[in-house]
N, C-alpha and C positions, 0 to 999 in steps of 0.2 A: 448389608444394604438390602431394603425391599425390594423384590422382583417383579418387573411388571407382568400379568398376565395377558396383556395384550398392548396393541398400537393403536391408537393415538393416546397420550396419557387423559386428555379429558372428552366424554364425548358428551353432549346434552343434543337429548334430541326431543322437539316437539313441548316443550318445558309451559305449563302453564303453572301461575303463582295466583289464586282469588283469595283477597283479604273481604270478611264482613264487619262493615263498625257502625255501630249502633248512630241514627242520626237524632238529634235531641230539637222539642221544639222550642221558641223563643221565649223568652221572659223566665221571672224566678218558677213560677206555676211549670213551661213548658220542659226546663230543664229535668223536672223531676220525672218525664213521661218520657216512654220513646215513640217518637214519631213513626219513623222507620228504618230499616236497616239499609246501608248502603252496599255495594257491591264493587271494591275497587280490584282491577285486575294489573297486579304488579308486573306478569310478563307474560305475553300472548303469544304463546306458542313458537318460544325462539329454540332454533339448532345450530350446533355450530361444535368444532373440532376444534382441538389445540395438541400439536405434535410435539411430541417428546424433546426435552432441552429447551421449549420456545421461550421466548418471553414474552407477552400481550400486556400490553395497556389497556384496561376495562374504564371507559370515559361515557360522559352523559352527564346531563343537568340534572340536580336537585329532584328525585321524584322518577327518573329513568330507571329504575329497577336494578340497580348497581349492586347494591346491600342482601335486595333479596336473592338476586342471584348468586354471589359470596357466601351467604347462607346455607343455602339450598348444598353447595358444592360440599362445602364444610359439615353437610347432617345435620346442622343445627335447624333450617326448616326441612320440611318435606313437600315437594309440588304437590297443586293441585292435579295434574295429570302429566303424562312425558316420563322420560325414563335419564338414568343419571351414569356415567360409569366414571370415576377417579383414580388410574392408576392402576384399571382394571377392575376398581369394585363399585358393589351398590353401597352405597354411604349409609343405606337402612337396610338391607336386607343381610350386608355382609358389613359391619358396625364396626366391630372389633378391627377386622383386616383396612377398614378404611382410614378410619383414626391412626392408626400405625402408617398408614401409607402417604398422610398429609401434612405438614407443617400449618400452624392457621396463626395470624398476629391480626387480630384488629383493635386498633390504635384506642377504643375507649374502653375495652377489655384487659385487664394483665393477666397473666400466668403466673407472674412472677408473686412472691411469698412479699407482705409490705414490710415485714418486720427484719427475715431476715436476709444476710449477706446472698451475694449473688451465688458463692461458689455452694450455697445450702441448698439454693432451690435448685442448682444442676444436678448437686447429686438426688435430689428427691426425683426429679423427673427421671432420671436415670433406670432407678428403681421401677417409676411407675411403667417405663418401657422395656422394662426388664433387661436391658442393654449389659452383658457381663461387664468386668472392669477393666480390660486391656481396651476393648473396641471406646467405649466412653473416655477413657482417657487421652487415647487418640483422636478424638473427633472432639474431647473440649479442647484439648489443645489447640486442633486445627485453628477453630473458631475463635478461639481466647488470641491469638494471635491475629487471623486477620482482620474482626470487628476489634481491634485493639483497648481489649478488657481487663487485661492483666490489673493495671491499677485500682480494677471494681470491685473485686473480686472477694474482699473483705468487708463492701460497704454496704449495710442496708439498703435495700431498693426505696425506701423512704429519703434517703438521702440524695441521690439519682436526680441528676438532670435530666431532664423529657429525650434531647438529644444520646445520653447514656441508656437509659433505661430503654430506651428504644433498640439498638443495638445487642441490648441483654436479651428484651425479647425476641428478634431474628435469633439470638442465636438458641434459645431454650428451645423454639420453634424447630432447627435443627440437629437439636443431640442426639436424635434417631434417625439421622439422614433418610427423611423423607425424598421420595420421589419428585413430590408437587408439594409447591407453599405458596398459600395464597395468603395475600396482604391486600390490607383496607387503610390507604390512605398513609404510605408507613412512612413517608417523608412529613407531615404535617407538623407544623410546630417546633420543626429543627432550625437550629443556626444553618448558614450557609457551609461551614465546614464538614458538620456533622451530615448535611445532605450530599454532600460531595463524595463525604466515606462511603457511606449507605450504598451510594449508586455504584460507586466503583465495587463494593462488592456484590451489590446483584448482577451487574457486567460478570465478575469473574465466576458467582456462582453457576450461571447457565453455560455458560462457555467453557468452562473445566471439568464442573461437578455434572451437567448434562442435566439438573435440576429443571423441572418444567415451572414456570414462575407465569403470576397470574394475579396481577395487583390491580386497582382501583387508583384514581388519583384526579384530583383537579390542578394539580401542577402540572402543564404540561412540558418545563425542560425535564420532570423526573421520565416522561412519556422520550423525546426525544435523547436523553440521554443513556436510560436501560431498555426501551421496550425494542423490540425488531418487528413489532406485528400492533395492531391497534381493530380493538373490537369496540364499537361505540354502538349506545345505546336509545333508544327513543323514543319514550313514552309505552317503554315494557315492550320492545321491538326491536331488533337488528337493524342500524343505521348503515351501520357498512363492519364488513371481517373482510381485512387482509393486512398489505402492509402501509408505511405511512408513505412511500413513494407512490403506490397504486392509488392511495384516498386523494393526495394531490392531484394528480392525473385524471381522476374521475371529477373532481371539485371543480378543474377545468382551472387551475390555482399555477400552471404552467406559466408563468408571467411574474414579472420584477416590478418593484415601486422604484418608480426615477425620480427623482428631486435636479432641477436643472437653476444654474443662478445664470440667470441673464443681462445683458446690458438694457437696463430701462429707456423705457416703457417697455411692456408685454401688449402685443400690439395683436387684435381680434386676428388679423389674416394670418399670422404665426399661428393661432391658435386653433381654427380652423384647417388648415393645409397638415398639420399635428394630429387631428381629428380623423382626416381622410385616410393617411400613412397606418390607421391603427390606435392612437393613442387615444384611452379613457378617462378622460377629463372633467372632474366636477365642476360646478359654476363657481364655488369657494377654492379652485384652484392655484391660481393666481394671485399673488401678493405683490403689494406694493414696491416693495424693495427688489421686487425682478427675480423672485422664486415661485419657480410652476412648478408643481405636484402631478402627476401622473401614473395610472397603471398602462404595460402593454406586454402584450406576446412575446416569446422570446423571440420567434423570428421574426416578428415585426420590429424587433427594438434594433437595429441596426441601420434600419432604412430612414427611421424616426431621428436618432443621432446624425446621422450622414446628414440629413437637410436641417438640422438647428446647427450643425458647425458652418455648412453652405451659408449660412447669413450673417457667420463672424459676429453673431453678438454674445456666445457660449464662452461663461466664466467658470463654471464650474459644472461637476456632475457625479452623482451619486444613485449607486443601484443598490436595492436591497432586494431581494428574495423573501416573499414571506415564509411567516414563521409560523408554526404549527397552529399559534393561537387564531392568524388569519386564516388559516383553511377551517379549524374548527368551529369558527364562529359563521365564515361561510354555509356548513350546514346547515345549524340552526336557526341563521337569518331565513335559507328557506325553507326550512321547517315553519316557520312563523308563516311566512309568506301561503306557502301549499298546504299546510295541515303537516301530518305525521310524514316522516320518510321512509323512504321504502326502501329494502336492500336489494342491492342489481343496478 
């Protein structure tokens, strides 16, 4: 196994990304000219740490600088300024030790050989990491076993279901037990089964193997089901880095949706006196059939129940706790609202 030369496995500090692309002017005439160059800045100047074994969720809208960030980590770009360390290397200055030190899958890239069987391109990779033959045959094994590949193992990656073929590449990704593997999106396009494997082994990879994991995803139960920490991103800016209990907490997301069935009519003074206790209630709240919709506090939500059973017309009740997709939409509702967000 690689050694780390230092703590924390990933540091980026002061990271900036400037893309130039040519702007063109209008019409069949204007296209053939260039107007001007534009100047887009994929990420302004983000820092941030990831400790050894973590697992982070790297989230953000479309355009958030997710990609280039992944990039940047993996050597495939180079910042415009800011400095990089993965595992304890420079991904360009120290090339070689970095590549050896990282595991990288993104989902519209393969590794993998199209033509041939899975167990041909293990052993090519094998070679190109120069990995001797007892440590490789232990560590496919490992993986032949818990991404349950044994049956692939003879079959061209051409033939390979997205859900298979994906699990071939976690694991090619692995046969030189890297330190850090970053993944871009690695649940997209699975069945529900094959998402459920997936996850339960990036669970076991960081919590066994001590693997430092650091994926991308717009699914957020893969976020709530593997990640323990959540880095979001915001128009090439630090949205918030910590965990997903803290992002709650800060969201101010401490509070439960009630759904209450009541004896009809839903009567304005109920609904007012409900108001005052704490409860945030839309004008579309209230339906006809005597179901109120409401958010509130947790400890407001006791005092709220307590006087809708006081009036003996409570049929029913129902609490949910939101779910990651309403905190994270939370942000960027006020992101919309205020401009960019700011981390703190």
């Amino acid at each position: 196994m690689i050694r780390h030369k230092e703590q924390p496995a990933i540091v980026v500090e002061n990271v900036r990304r400037t893309f130039h692309s040519a702007a063109r002017g209008r019409g069949i005439l204007g296209g053939l000219f260039t107007r001007s160059a534009e100047r887009v800045e994929a990420l302004k100047g983000i820092s941030f740490r990831v400790s050894e074994g973590r697992c982070t969720a790297l989230l953000g809208a479309n355009g958030a600088g997710k990609s280039s960030l992944l990039k940047i980590l993996a050597g495939v770009l180079q910042p415009t300024s800011g400095s990089v360390s993965v595992a304890g290397y420079d991904p360009w200055k120290e090339r070689i030790l970095h590549r050896r030190a990282i595991g990288v899958v993104f989902g519209h890239r393969s590794q993998l050989w199209w033509d041939l069987p899975i167990q041909d391109t293990f052993r090519f990779l094998e070679t190109v990491y120069g990995l001797d033959r007892e440590t490789a045959a232990k560590q496919t094994a490992r993986l032949v076993d818990l991404l349950q590949l044994s049956p692939l193992l003879r079959t061209p990656v051409r033939e390979l279901s997205l859900g298979q073929r994906m699990r071939c590449e976690i694991a090619a990704s692995l046969l030189h037990n890297p330190p850090v593997l970053l993944l871009d999106e690695p649940t997209i396009g699975l069945d529900l089964v094959s998402r459920i494997r997936l996850r339960g082994f990036l669970r076991s990879l960081t919590s066994e193997s001590r693997t430092t994991l650091l994926f991308s995803s717009h699914d957020l139960l893969d976020v709530e089901g593997i990640a323990s920490h959540l880095l979001i991103l915001d128009e090439g800016r630090i949205a918030f880095d910590g965990t997903y209990d803290a992002f709650r907490m800060r969201q101010g997301k401490n509070s439960s949706v009630v759904s209450l069935q009541l004896d009809p009519p839903i009567l304005t003074s109920l609904l007012d006196s409900l108001v005052r206790l704490g409860a945030s209630i839309s004008s579309d709240a209230a339906e006809a059939d005597g179901c109120l919709t409401f958010r509130a506090e947790k400890e407001r939500l006791n005092g709220i129940l307590d006087h809708v059973l006081a009036t003996g017309r409570l049929l029913d009740v129902r609490i949910e706790r939101p779910t990651i997709e309403d905190v994270v939409l939370s942000l960027y509702e006020a992101s919309d609202d205020h401009g960019a967000l700011r981390n703190g």
